[in-house]
N, C-alpha and C positions, 0 to 999 in steps of 0.2 A: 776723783777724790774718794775720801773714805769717811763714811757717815759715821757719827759717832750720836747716839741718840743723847738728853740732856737731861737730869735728874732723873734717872731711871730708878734707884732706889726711893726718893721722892715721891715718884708717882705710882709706884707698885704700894707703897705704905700706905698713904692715901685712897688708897682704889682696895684698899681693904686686902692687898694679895701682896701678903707678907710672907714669909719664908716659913717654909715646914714648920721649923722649928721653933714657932710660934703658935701652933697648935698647941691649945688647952690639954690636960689631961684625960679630959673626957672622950675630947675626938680622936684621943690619939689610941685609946681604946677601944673606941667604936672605929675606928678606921675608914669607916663609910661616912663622906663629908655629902653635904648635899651639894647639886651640881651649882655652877657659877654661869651667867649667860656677859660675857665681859663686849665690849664694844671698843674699837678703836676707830675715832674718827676718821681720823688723817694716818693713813698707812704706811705713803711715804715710800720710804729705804727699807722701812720694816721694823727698827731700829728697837722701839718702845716693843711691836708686837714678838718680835721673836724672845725677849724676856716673856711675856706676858705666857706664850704657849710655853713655854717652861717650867714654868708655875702650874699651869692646867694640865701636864702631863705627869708631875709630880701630886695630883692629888689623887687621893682615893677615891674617887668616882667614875662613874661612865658616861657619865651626861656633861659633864663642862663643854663651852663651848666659845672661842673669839670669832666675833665679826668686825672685819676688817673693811672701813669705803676707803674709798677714794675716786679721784675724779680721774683722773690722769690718766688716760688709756692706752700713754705710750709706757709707763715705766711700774703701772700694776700687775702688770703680765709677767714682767722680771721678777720685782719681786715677789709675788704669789709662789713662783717658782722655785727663788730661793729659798722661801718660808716652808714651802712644802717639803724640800730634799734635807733641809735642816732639823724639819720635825721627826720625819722618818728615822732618821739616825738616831736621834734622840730617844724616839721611844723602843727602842731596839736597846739602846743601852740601858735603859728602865724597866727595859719587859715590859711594856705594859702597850701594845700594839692596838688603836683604834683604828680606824679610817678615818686617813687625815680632812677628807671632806666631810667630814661630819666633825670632827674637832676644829674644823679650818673653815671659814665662809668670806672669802674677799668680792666685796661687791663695788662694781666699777661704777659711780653713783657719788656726786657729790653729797657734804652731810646735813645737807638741808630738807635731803628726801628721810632723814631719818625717822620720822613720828609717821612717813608714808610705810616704809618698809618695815615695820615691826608690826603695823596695822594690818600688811598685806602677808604675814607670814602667823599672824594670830598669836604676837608676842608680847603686846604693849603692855606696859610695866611689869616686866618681867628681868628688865636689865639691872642685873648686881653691881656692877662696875662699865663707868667710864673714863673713858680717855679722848682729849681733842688737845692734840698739840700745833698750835696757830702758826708756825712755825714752815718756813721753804724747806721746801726737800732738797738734797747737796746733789743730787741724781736733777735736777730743772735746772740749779745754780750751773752746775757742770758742763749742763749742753749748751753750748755757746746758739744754738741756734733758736731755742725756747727766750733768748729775750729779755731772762732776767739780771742778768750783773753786768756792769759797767766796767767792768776792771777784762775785761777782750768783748772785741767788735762780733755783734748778732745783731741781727733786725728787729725793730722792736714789735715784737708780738707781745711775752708775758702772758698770752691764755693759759691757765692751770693745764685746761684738756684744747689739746692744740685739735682734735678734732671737730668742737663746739664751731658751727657756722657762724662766730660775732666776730664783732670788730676786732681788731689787734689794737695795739699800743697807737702806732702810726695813724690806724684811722681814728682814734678817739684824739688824737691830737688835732689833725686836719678838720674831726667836725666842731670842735670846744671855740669858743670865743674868748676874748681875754681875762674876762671878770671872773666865766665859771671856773677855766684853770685855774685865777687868783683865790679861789673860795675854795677849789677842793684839795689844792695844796695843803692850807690852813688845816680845815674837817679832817684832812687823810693822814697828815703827817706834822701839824704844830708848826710848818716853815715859816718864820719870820720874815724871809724875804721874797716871800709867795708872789708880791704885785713884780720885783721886779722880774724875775725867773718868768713868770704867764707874759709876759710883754716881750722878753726878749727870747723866747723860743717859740711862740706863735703870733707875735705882735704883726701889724703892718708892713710889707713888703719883707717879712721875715722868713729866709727859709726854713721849714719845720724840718728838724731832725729826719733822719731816714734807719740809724743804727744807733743802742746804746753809747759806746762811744762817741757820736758824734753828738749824743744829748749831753754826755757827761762833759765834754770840750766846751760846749757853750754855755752849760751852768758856771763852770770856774769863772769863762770869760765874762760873764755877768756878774758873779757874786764875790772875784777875787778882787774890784776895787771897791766895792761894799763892808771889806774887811778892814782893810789896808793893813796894819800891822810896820808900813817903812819906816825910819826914823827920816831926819830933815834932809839929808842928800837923797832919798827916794831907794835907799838900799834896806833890806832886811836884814837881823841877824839869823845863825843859823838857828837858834830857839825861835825864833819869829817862822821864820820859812818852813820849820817841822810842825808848827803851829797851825798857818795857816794850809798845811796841806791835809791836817786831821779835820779842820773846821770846811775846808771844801768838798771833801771823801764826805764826810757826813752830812752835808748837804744834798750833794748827789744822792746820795743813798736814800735819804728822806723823800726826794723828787720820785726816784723810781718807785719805793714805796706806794706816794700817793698812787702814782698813774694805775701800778699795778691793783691794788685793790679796785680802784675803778673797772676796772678791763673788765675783773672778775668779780665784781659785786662782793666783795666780800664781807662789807661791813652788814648788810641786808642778808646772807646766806649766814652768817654769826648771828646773827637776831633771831634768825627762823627756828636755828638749833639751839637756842636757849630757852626759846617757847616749845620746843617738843622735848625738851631732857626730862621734865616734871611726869611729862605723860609716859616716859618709855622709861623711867626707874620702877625699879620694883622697891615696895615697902626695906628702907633701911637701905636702900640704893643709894652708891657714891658716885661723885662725879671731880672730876680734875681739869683743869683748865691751865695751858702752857701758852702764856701771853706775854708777844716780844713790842709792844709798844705801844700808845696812852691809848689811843682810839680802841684798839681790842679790851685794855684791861676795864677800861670806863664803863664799856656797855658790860663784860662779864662780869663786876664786882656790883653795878646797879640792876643786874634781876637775878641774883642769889641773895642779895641783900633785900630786894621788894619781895621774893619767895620766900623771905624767913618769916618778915614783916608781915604777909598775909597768910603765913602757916601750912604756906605750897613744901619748903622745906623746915626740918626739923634742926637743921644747923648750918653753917656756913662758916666758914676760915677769914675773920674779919683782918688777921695779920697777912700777909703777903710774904711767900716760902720763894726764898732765892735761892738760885744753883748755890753751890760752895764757892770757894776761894777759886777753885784748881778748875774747876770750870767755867768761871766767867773769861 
């Protein structure tokens, strides 16, 4: 599939890295901007960063610079690659020729090590702009083998970096008892019907799933007579039957959700990096946050809000900026 990054002009505004053409008069006279040190949490497809070095190859300095993590050690190497032959062409057409490794820094490194790796490069609070888009990469959804979507059969792994020696999916299932699935359903993803889903995909003499698909078969079968939707002969209408297969899909999807953040700590590895954004901005430093559901946005809206609260930051976005129309 083909990635399309989300709010890109959104978050380039935000992150202070707005268009030439928004340069003041004065810079645009002095022509020499000071350099930007920009961050991209989540690297990804590339999506967000290859805007981001086009902005930084379009300015007037020598020193800008994006640092790009990610965890992923199967799908950073591609695109580091592609960011790298995209940039070259680019500044060719620009005239303006750096070395792309010195304009360019992709570190295979989830972003929790971030307040480590600015520490260890003698950077800390030095970053202009951030970016962490919370968000699956269409390059993980894709590979049917990594585990993450239910809609074609893979095993259930779901590790971000399939090299990491921990558990997969399957074994965080096999060791969970019924209660804590029942609890981290709830925590991970809001599911309603958390008790009965933990009973019937790990309960007593229950065979535990082996492949997404066969998780996603055994959610519906649990959770489509919890719906119901039939009228008094036990038939559906077709508005009924389109109904209950949006409310099953999103169910499933909710389930995978939980698991997956579990797999991957991800609610604890967003915490980490909310405590090191205050340390690795520099004076008048942005930050952006692209969050797809309540557990991510809960913990990122209560420590920009306790940061404002205790004067760690100087402002925070108490409204909530949604894609557009044409993008949702």
């Amino acid at each position: 599939g083909t990635h399309v990054p989300i709010m890109v002009e959104e978050c380039l505004h935000y992150m202070g890295l707005g268009n030439d053409s928004d340069m003041d008069e004065t810079d645009k006279q002095k022509k020499k901007q000071p350099p930007l040190l920009v961050v991209d949490c989540t690297l990804g497809y590339g999506g967000h960063s290859s805007y981001i070095l086009k902005h930084l190859v379009n300015r007037m300095d020598d020193g800008s610079r994006l640092i790009a993590f990610d965890q992923d050690s199967v799908e950073i190497k591609k695109t580091e690659e592609r960011l790298r032959s995209a940039l070259n062409k680019n500044q060719k057409a620009n005239e303006t020729i750096r070395d792309d490794t010195d304009l360019f820094t992709a570190v295979n490194q989830n972003f929790q090590t971030l307040g480590t790796y600015f520490s260890s490069i003698n950077q800390t609070g030095e970053v202009t702009s951030l970016l962490a888009d919370l968000g699956l990469s269409s390059m993980q959804i894709d590979d049917n083998d990594r585990g993450f979507t239910y809609k074609r059969s893979g095993p259930l792994d779901m590790r971000m970096n399939p090299d990491d020696n921990t558990e997969t999916a399957y074994d965080l299932l096999r060791r969970l008892r019924v209660t804590k699935l029942k609890s981290m359903l709830k925590e991970n993803s809001d599911e309603e019907f958390a008790a009965e889903i933990a009973a019937g995909v790990i309960g007593k003499g229950v065979k535990i799933p082996e492949t997404t698909t066969e998780l996603a078969d055994r959610v519906r079968d649990i959770v489509r007579p919890l719906i119901g939707g039939e009228n008094e002969n036990g038939k559906m209408s077709k508005f009924e039957m389109k109904k209950t297969k949006k409310q099953l899909d999103s169910t499933i999807a909710r389930v995978m959700q939980a698991i997956r953040i579990e797999v991957n700590g991800e609610f604890r590895v967003l915490e980490k990096l909310l405590d090191d954004v205050p340390k690795v901005l520099s004076p008048g430093g942005k930050a952006v946050f692209l969050t797809f559901h309540s557990g991510e946005d809960r913990r990122v809206k209560k420590s920009f809000k306790g940061g404002f609260k205790s004067g760690i930051y100087s402002a925070w976005s108490r409204d909530v900026v949604r894609p557009s129309r044409e993008e949702r």
